[in-house]
PyMOL Python script that loads the backbone (N, CA, C, O; Angstrom):
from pymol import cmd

cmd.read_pdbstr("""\
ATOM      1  N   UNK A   1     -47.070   3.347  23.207  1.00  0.00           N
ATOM      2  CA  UNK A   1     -46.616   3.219  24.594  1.00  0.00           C
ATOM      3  C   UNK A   1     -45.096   3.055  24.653  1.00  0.00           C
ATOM      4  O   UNK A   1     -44.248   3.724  25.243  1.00  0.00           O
ATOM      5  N   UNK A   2     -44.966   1.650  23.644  1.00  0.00           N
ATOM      6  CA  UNK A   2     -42.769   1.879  23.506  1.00  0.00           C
ATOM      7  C   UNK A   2     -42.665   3.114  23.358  1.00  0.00           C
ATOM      8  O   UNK A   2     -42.051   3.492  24.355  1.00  0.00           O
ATOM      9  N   UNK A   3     -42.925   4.114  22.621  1.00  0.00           N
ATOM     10  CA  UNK A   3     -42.326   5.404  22.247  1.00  0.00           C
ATOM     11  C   UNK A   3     -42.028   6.287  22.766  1.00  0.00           C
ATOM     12  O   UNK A   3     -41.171   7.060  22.339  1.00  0.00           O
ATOM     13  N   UNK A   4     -42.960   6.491  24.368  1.00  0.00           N
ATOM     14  CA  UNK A   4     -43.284   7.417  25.317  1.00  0.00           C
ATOM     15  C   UNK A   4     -41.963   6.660  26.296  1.00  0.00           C
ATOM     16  O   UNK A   4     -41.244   7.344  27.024  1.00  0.00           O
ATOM     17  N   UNK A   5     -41.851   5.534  26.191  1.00  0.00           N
ATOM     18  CA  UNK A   5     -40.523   5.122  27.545  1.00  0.00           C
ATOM     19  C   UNK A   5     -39.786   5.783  26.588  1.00  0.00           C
ATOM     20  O   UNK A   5     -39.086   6.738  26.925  1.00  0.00           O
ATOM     21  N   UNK A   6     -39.855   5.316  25.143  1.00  0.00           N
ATOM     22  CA  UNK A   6     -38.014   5.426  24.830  1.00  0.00           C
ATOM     23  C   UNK A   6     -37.868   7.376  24.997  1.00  0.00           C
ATOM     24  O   UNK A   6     -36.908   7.836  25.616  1.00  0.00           O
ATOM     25  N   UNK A   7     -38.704   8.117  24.503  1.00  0.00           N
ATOM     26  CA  UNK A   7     -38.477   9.655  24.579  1.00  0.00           C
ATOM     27  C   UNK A   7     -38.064  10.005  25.860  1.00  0.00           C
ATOM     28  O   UNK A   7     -37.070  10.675  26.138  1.00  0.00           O
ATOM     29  N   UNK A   8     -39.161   9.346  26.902  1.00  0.00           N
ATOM     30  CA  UNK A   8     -38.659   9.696  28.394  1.00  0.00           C
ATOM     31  C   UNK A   8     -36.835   9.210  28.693  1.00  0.00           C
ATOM     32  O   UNK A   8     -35.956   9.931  29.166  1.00  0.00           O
ATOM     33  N   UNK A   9     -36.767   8.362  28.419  1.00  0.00           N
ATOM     34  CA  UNK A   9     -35.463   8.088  29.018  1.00  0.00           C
ATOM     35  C   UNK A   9     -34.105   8.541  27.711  1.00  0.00           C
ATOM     36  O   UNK A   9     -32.936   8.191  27.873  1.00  0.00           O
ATOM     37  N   UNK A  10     -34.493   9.207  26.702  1.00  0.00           N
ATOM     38  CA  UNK A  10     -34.007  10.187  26.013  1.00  0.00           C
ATOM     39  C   UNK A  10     -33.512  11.187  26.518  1.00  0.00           C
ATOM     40  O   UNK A  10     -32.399  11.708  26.442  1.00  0.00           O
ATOM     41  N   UNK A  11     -34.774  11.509  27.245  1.00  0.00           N
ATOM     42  CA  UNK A  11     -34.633  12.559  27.766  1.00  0.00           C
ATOM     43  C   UNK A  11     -33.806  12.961  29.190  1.00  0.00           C
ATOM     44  O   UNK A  11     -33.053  13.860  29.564  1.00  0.00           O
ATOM     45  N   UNK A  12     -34.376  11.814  29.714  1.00  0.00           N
ATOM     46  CA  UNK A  12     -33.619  11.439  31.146  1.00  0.00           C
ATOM     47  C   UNK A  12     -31.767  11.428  30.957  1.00  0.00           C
ATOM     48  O   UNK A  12     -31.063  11.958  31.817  1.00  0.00           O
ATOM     49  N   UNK A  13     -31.192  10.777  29.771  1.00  0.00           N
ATOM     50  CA  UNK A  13     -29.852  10.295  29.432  1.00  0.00           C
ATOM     51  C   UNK A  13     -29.510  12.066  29.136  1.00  0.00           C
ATOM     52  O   UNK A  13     -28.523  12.587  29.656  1.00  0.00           O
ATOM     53  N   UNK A  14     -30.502  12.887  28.211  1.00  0.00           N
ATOM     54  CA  UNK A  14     -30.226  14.045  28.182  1.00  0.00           C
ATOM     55  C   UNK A  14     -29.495  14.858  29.180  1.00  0.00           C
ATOM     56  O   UNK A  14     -28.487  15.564  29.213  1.00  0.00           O
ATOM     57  N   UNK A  15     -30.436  14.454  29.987  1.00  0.00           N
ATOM     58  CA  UNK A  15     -30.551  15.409  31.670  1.00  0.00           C
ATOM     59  C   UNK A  15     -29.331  15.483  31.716  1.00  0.00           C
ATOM     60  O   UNK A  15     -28.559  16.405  31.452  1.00  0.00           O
ATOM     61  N   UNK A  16     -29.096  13.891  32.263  1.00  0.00           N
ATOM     62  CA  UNK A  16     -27.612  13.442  32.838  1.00  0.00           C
ATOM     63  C   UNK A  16     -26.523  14.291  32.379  1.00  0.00           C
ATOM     64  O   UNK A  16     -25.847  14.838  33.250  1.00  0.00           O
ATOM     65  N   UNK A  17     -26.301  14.451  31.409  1.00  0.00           N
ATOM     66  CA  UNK A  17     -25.281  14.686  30.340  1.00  0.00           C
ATOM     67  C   UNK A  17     -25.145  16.398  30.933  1.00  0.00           C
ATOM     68  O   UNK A  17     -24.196  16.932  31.506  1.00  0.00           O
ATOM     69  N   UNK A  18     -26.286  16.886  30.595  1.00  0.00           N
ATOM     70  CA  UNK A  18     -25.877  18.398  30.413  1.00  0.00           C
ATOM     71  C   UNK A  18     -25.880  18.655  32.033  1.00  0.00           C
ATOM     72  O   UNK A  18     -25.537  19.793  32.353  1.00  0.00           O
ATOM     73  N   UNK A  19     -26.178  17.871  32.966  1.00  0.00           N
ATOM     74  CA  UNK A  19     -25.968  18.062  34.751  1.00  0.00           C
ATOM     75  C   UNK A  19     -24.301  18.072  35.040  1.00  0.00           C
ATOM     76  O   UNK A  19     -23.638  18.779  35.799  1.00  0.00           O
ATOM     77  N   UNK A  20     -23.860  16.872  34.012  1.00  0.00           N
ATOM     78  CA  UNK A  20     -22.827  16.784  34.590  1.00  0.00           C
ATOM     79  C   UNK A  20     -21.596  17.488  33.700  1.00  0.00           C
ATOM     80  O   UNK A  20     -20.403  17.359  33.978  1.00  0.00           O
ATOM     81  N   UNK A  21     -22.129  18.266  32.563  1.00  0.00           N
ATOM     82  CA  UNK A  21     -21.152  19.107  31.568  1.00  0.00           C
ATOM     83  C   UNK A  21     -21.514  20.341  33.179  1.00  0.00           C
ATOM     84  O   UNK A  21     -20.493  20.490  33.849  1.00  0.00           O
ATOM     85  N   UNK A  22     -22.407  20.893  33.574  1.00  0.00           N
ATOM     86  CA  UNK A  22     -22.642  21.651  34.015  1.00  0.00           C
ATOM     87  C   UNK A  22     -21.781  21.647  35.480  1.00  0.00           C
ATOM     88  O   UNK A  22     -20.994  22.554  35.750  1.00  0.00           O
ATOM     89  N   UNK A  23     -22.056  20.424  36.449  1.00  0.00           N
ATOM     90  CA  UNK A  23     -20.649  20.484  37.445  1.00  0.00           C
ATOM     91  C   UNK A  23     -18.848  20.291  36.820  1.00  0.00           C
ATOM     92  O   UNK A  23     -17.854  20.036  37.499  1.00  0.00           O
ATOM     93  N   UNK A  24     -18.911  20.447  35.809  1.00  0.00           N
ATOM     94  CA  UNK A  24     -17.481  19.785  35.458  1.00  0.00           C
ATOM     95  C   UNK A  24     -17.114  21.557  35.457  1.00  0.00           C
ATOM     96  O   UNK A  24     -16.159  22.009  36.089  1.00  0.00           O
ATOM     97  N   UNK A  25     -17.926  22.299  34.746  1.00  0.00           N
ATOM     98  CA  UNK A  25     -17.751  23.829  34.125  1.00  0.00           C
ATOM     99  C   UNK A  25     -17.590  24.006  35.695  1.00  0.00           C
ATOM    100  O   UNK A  25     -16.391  24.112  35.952  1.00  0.00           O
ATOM    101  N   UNK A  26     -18.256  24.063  36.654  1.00  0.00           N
ATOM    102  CA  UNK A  26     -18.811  24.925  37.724  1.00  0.00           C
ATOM    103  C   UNK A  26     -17.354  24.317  38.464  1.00  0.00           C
ATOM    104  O   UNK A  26     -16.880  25.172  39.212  1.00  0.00           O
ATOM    105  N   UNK A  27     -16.613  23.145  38.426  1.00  0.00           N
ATOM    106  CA  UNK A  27     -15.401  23.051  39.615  1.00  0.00           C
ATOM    107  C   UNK A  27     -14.058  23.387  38.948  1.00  0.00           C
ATOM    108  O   UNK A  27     -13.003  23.554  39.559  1.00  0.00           O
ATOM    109  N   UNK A  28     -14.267  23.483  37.324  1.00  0.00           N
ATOM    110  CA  UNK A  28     -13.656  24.283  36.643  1.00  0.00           C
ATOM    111  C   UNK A  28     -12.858  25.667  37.198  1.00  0.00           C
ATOM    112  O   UNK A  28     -11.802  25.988  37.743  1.00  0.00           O
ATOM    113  N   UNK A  29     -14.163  26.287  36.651  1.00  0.00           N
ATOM    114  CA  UNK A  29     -14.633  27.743  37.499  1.00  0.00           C
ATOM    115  C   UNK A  29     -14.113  27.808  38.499  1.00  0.00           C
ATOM    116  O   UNK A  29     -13.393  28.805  38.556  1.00  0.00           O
ATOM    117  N   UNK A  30     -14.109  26.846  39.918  1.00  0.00           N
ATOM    118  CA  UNK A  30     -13.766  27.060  41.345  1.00  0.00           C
ATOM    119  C   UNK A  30     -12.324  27.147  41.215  1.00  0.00           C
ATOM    120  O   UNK A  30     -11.935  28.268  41.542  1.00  0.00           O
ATOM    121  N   UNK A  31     -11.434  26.403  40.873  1.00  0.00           N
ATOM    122  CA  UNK A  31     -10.034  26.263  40.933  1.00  0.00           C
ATOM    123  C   UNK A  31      -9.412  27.481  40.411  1.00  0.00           C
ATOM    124  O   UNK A  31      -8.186  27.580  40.369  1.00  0.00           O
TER     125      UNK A  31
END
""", "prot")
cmd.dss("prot")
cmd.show_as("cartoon", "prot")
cmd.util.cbc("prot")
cmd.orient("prot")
């Protein structure tokens, strides 16, 4: 059961990361 939170929020910290590499590229791009 610990194992399944810690992967989920692995995964979740994942998310974050590549969401916000992804707006940094994209207002990049705009300018």
């Amino acid at each position: 059961m610990i194992n399944v939170i810690i992967s989920s929020f692995v995964l979740y910290y994942i998310n974050i990361n590549i969401n916000t590499e992804y707006i940094k590229y994209c207002l990049l791009r705009n300018e």
